[in-house]
C-alpha positions in Angstrom: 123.8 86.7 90.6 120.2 87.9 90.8 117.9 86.0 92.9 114.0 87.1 92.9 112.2 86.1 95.8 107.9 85.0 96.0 106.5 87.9 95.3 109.2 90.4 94.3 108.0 93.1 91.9 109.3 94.1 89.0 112.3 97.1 89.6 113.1 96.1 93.1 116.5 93.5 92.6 118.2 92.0 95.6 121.8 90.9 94.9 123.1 88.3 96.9 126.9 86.5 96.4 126.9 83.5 97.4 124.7 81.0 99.3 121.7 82.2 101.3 118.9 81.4 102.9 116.1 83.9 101.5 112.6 84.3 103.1 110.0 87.2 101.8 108.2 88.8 104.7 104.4 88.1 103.2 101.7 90.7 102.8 98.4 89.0 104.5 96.0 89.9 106.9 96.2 90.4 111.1 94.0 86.9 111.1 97.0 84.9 109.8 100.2 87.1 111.3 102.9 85.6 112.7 102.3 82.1 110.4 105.2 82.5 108.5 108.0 81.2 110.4 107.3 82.9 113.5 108.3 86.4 111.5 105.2 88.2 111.3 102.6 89.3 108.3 102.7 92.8 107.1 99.0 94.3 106.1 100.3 97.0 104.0 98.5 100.5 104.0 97.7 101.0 100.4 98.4 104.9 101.4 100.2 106.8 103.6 98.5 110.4 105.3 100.6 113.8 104.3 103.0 113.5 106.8 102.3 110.6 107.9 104.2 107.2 109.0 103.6 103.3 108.5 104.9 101.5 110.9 104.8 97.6 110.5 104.0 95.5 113.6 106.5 93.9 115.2 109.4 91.5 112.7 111.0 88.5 114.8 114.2 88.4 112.9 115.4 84.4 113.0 118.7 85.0 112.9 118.2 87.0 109.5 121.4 89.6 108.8 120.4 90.9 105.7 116.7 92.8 105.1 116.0 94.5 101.7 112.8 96.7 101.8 111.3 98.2 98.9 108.3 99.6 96.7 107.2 102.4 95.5 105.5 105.9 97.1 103.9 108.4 95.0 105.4 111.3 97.6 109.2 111.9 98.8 109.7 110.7 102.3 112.1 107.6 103.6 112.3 104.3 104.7 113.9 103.2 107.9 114.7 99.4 109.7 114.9 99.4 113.3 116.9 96.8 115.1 115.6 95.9 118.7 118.1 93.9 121.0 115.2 91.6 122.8 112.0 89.9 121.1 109.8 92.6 122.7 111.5 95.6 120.9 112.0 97.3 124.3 116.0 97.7 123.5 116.5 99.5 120.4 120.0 98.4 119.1 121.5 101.6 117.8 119.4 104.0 115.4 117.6 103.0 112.6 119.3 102.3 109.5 117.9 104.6 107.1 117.1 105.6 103.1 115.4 108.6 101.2 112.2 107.6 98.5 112.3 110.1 95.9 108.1 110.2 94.5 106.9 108.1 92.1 110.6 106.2 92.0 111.0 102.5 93.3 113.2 102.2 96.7 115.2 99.8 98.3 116.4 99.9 101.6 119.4 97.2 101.6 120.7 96.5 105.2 123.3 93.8 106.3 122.5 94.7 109.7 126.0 94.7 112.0 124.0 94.4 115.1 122.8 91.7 117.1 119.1 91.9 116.8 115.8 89.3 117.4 113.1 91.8 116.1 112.9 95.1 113.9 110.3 97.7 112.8 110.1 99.4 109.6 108.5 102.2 108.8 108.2 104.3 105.6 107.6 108.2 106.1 105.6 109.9 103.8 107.3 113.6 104.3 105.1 115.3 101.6 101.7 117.6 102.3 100.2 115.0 100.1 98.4 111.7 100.5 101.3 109.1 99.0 100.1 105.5 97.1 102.2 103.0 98.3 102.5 100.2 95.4 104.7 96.9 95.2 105.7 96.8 98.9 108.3 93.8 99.8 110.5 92.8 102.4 112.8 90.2 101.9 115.3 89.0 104.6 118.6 86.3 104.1 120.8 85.1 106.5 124.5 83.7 104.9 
Protein backbone atom coordinates (compact mmCIF):
# COMPACT_ATOMS: atom_id res chain seq x y z
CA UNK A 1 0.00 0.00 0.00
CA UNK A 2 1.01 3.44 -1.01
CA UNK A 3 0.44 6.14 1.42
CA UNK A 4 1.36 9.94 0.27
CA UNK A 5 2.03 12.14 3.02
CA UNK A 6 1.00 16.45 3.15
CA UNK A 7 3.17 17.65 0.83
CA UNK A 8 4.84 14.69 -0.90
CA UNK A 9 5.79 15.35 -4.48
CA UNK A 10 5.20 13.69 -7.28
CA UNK A 11 8.11 10.55 -7.91
CA UNK A 12 9.05 10.36 -4.36
CA UNK A 13 6.70 7.10 -2.94
CA UNK A 14 7.00 5.90 0.69
CA UNK A 15 5.74 2.27 1.14
CA UNK A 16 4.61 1.36 4.37
CA UNK A 17 2.89 -2.30 5.45
CA UNK A 18 0.94 -1.98 7.83
CA UNK A 19 -0.36 0.57 10.39
CA UNK A 20 1.74 3.68 11.06
CA UNK A 21 1.80 6.76 12.45
CA UNK A 22 3.12 9.21 9.50
CA UNK A 23 4.30 12.81 10.14
CA UNK A 24 5.98 15.03 7.17
CA UNK A 25 8.83 17.10 8.57
CA UNK A 26 7.43 20.70 7.14
CA UNK A 27 9.34 23.19 5.03
CA UNK A 28 8.71 26.74 6.88
CA UNK A 29 10.72 29.44 8.09
CA UNK A 30 13.34 29.70 11.40
CA UNK A 31 10.30 32.11 12.88
CA UNK A 32 7.97 29.05 13.25
CA UNK A 33 10.72 26.05 13.85
CA UNK A 34 10.27 23.60 16.16
CA UNK A 35 5.98 24.10 15.99
CA UNK A 36 5.42 21.00 14.54
CA UNK A 37 5.33 18.52 17.28
CA UNK A 38 8.49 19.56 18.89
CA UNK A 39 10.38 18.10 15.51
CA UNK A 40 11.74 20.96 14.02
CA UNK A 41 11.07 23.08 10.49
CA UNK A 42 13.47 22.62 7.69
CA UNK A 43 14.12 26.09 5.48
CA UNK A 44 15.31 24.39 2.61
CA UNK A 45 18.27 25.90 0.44
CA UNK A 46 16.84 26.24 -2.91
CA UNK A 47 20.65 25.43 -4.06
CA UNK A 48 23.46 23.84 -2.85
CA UNK A 49 27.35 25.58 -3.62
CA UNK A 50 29.79 23.11 -5.86
CA UNK A 51 30.94 21.14 -3.32
CA UNK A 52 28.98 22.10 -0.91
CA UNK A 53 26.65 20.61 1.99
CA UNK A 54 23.09 21.29 3.58
CA UNK A 55 22.88 20.42 6.62
CA UNK A 56 19.31 20.76 8.41
CA UNK A 57 19.15 22.08 11.97
CA UNK A 58 18.63 19.91 14.45
CA UNK A 59 15.37 16.86 14.03
CA UNK A 60 13.91 15.72 17.56
CA UNK A 61 12.88 12.26 16.50
CA UNK A 62 9.56 11.39 18.86
CA UNK A 63 10.15 7.99 18.92
CA UNK A 64 10.02 7.95 15.00
CA UNK A 65 11.96 4.59 13.42
CA UNK A 66 11.46 5.06 10.04
CA UNK A 67 12.58 8.57 7.99
CA UNK A 68 12.29 8.73 4.15
CA UNK A 69 14.19 11.71 2.67
CA UNK A 70 13.86 12.73 -0.81
CA UNK A 71 13.86 15.32 -3.76
CA UNK A 72 15.65 16.09 -6.40
CA UNK A 73 19.38 17.78 -7.10
CA UNK A 74 20.38 18.97 -10.38
CA UNK A 75 24.21 17.63 -9.54
CA UNK A 76 25.47 14.01 -8.34
CA UNK A 77 26.29 14.05 -4.72
CA UNK A 78 24.40 11.99 -1.67
CA UNK A 79 22.17 12.12 1.09
CA UNK A 80 22.87 11.06 4.53
CA UNK A 81 20.65 10.71 8.10
CA UNK A 82 22.52 10.98 11.18
CA UNK A 83 21.29 9.46 14.35
CA UNK A 84 22.44 11.18 17.70
CA UNK A 85 21.93 9.21 21.04
CA UNK A 86 20.86 12.46 23.31
CA UNK A 87 18.48 15.45 22.27
CA UNK A 88 21.52 17.69 21.94
CA UNK A 89 23.20 15.58 19.11
CA UNK A 90 26.45 15.45 21.14
CA UNK A 91 26.44 11.35 20.86
CA UNK A 92 26.35 10.33 17.31
CA UNK A 93 24.78 6.74 17.32
CA UNK A 94 26.86 4.92 14.80
CA UNK A 95 27.62 6.56 11.19
CA UNK A 96 25.29 8.04 9.09
CA UNK A 97 23.08 5.98 7.12
CA UNK A 98 23.74 6.95 3.66
CA UNK A 99 22.55 7.14 -0.30
CA UNK A 100 23.99 8.33 -3.72
CA UNK A 101 21.72 11.23 -5.94
CA UNK A 102 22.47 10.68 -9.39
CA UNK A 103 21.76 14.66 -11.26
CA UNK A 104 18.66 15.63 -12.35
CA UNK A 105 17.11 12.07 -10.90
CA UNK A 106 14.56 12.10 -7.80
CA UNK A 107 16.24 10.39 -4.46
CA UNK A 108 15.00 8.74 -1.53
CA UNK A 109 16.87 7.98 1.34
CA UNK A 110 14.65 5.17 3.14
CA UNK A 111 15.89 4.39 6.75
CA UNK A 112 14.27 2.10 9.37
CA UNK A 113 16.80 3.28 11.74
CA UNK A 114 18.01 0.07 14.12
CA UNK A 115 19.38 2.48 16.62
CA UNK A 116 18.10 4.13 19.50
CA UNK A 117 18.06 7.72 18.59
CA UNK A 118 16.07 11.25 20.02
CA UNK A 119 17.49 13.59 17.22
CA UNK A 120 19.09 13.33 13.66
CA UNK A 121 20.73 15.59 11.03
CA UNK A 122 20.48 15.22 7.45
CA UNK A 123 22.40 16.56 5.04
CA UNK A 124 22.51 16.38 1.24
CA UNK A 125 26.06 16.82 -0.46
CA UNK A 126 26.34 18.34 -3.61
CA UNK A 127 29.80 16.54 -4.85
CA UNK A 128 29.76 18.25 -8.33
CA UNK A 129 31.98 21.53 -9.43
CA UNK A 130 28.60 22.94 -10.14
CA UNK A 131 25.94 24.91 -8.33
CA UNK A 132 23.01 22.06 -7.85
CA UNK A 133 18.98 23.15 -7.67
CA UNK A 134 17.49 21.43 -5.13
CA UNK A 135 13.60 20.84 -6.01
CA UNK A 136 10.68 18.86 -4.19
CA UNK A 137 12.57 18.33 -0.90
CA UNK A 138 10.54 16.08 1.80
CA UNK A 139 11.08 14.31 4.89
CA UNK A 140 8.67 12.14 6.14
CA UNK A 141 9.14 10.08 9.39
CA UNK A 142 6.61 6.95 10.84
CA UNK A 143 6.88 5.11 13.81
CA UNK A 144 4.91 1.35 13.71
Amino acid sequence: MEVRALYQPVGIAVAIDGPALQIPIQSGTSAVAGTLASMGVIDWPTTIAAGGTFTSPLLLTQGMTHWAIGGTLSQNGSVELQPYLDAAARTPNGAPMKAGITAGAAFVLDVNVGVVMQSAELSIINTSGSIGTLTNPLVVAQSR
